[in-house]
C-alpha positions as CSV (number, residue, x, y, z in Angstrom):
1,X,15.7,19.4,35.1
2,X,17.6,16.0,34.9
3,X,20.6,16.0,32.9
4,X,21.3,12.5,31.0
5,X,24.1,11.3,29.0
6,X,22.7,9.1,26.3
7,X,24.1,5.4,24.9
8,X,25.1,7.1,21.7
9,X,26.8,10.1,23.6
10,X,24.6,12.9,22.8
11,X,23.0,15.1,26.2
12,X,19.5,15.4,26.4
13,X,17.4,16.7,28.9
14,X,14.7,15.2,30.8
15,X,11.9,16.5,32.9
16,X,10.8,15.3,36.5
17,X,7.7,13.4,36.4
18,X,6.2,16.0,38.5
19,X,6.6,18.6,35.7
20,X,5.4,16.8,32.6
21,X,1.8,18.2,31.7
22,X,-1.1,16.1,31.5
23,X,-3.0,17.3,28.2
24,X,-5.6,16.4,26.5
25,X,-5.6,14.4,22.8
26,X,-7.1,17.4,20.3
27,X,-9.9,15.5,19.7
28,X,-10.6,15.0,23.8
29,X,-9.7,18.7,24.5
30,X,-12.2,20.3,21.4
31,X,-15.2,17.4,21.7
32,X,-16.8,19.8,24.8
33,X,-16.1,23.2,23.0
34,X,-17.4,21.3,19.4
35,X,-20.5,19.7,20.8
36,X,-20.8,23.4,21.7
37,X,-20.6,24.5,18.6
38,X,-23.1,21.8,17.0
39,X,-25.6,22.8,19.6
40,X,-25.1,26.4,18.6
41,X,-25.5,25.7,15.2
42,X,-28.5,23.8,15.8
43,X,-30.2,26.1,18.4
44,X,-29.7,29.6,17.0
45,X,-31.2,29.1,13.8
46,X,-34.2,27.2,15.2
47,X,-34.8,30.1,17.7
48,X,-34.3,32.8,14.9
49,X,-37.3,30.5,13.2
50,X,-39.5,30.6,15.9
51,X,-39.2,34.3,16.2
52,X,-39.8,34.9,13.0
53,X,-43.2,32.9,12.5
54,X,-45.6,34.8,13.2
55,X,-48.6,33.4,15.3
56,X,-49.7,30.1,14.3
57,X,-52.5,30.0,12.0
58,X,-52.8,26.0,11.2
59,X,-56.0,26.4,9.0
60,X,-54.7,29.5,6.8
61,X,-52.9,28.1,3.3
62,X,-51.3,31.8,3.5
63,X,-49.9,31.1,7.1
64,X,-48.8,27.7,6.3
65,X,-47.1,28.9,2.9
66,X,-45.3,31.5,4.5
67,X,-44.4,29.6,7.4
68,X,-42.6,26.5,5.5
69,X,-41.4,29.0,3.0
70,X,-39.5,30.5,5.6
71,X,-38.5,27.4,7.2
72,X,-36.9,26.2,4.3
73,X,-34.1,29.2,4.7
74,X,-33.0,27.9,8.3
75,X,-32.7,24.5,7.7
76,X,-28.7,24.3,6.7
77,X,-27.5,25.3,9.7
78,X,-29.2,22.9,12.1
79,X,-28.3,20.3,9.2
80,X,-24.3,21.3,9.3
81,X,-24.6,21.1,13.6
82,X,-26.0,17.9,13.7
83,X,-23.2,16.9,11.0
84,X,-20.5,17.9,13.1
85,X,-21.8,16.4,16.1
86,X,-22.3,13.2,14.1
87,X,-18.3,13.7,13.2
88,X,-17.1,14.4,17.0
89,X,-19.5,11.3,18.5
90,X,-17.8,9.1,15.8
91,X,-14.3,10.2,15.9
92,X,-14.4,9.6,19.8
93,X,-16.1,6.8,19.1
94,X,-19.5,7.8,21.2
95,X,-21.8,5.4,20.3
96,X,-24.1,6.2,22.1
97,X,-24.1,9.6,20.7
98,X,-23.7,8.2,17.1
99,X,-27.3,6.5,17.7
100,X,-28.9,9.4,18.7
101,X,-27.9,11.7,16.1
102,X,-29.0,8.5,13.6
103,X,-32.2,8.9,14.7
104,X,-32.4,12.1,14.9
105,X,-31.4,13.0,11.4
106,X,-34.2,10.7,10.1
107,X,-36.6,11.7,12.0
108,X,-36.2,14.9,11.0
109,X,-35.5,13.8,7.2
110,X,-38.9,12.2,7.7
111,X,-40.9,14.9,8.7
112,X,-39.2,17.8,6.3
113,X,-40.5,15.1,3.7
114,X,-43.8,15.1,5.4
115,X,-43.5,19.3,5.9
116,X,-43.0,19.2,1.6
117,X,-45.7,16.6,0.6
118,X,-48.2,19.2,2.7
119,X,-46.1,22.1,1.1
120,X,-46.9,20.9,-2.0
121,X,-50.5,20.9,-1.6
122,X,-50.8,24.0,-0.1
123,X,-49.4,25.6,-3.4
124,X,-52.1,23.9,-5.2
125,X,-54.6,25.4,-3.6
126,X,-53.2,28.9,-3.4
127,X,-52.2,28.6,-7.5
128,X,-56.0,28.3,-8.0
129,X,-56.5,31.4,-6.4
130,X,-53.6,33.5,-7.6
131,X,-54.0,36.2,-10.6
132,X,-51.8,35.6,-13.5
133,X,-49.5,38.8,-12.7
134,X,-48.3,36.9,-9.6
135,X,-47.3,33.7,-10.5
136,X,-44.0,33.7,-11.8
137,X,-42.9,34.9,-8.0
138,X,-44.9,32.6,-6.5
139,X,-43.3,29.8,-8.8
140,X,-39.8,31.2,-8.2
141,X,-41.0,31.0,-4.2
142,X,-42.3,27.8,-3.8
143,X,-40.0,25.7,-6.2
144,X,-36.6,27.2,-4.2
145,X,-38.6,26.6,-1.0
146,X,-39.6,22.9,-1.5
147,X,-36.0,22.5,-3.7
148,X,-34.0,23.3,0.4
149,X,-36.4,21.1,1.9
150,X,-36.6,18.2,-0.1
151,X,-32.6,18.3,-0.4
152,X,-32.1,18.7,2.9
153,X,-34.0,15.6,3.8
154,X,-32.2,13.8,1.5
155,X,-29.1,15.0,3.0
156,X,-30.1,14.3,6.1
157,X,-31.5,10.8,5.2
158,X,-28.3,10.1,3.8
159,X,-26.2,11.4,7.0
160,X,-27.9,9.3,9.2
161,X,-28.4,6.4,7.1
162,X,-24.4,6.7,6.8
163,X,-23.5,7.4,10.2
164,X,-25.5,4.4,11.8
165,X,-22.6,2.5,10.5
166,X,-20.3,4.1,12.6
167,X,-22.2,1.8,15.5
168,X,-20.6,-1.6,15.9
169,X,-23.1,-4.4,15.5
170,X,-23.6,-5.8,18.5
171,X,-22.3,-8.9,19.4
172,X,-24.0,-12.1,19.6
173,X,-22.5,-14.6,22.5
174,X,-23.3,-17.9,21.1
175,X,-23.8,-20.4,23.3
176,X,-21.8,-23.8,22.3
177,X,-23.8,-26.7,20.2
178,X,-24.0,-30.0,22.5
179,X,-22.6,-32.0,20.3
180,X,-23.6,-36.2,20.9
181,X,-20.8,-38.0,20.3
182,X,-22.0,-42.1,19.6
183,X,-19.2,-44.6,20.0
184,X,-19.7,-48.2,19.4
């Protein structure tokens, strides 16, 4: 270590240049580890969905009940991940990233909307069918099923529709006006 005498007389100590560490900003050194995280967030749950489903069975209302039902239950997860990769891509300012995720989180908004306008129909046909004993489960079912998925495509409507203004505009080069300058 260098010692140096200050102007104001105090000592302080100095390292060689060879010694100083090179680290990281926080926000450079956890983006990797974070990203990780989103993707975790978004992966895990999705997986633990697909497991759970059992065979596809597109023309039974009953399949298609239970299947969105149960969708509705993973869908906060996936919704936090893509939030807090949505807050990394903007705080390093990724645009690129930031763009993605926008679309992302609407497309996904859009078709969780779509998921609950078919939802809905499918309970219309399975209340016709249902005896009266059953109903008040199947009401408390269906209304806390489509009540996750219609809020979290509003939620994530309103994520992306937020985040896309984390994108610069682009900018426009203008090219100069000829201006015709008349002189008598």
């Amino acid at each position: 270590m260098d010692v140096v005498i200050s102007v104001s007389g105090g000592w302080s100590v100095t390292e060689p240049a060879h010694l100083v560490s090179s680290r990281l900003d926080p926000e450079e050194a956890l983006a990797r580890p974070l990203y990780v995280v989103a993707f975790a967030l978004v992966l895990v749950p999705t997986l633990d969905f697909v497991f759970s489903v059992p065979p596809a069975e597109f023309a039974s209302v009953q399949w298609r009940f239970a299947a969105v039902g149960l969708l509705s239950g993973f869908v906060l997860m996936p919704m936090m991940g893509l939030a807090l990769a949505c807050v990394i891509a903007g705080m390093l300012k990724q645009f690129h990233v930031v763009r993605l995720l926008v679309i992302l989180c609407l497309t996904i908004a859009l078709v969780l909307i779509v998921i609950s306008l078919g939802f809905v129909l499918d309970v219309l046909q399975l209340l016709a069918t249902l005896p009266e004993e059953g109903r008040p489960a199947f009401n408390s079912a269906w209304i806390g099923a489509l009540s996750k998925l219609a809020l979290s495509a509003i939620v994530l409507a309103y994520l992306g529709w937020r985040a896309r203004r984390m994108i610069p505009a682009p900018t426009r080069h203008r090219t100069p006006r000829t201006v015709h300058v008349v002189s008598k």
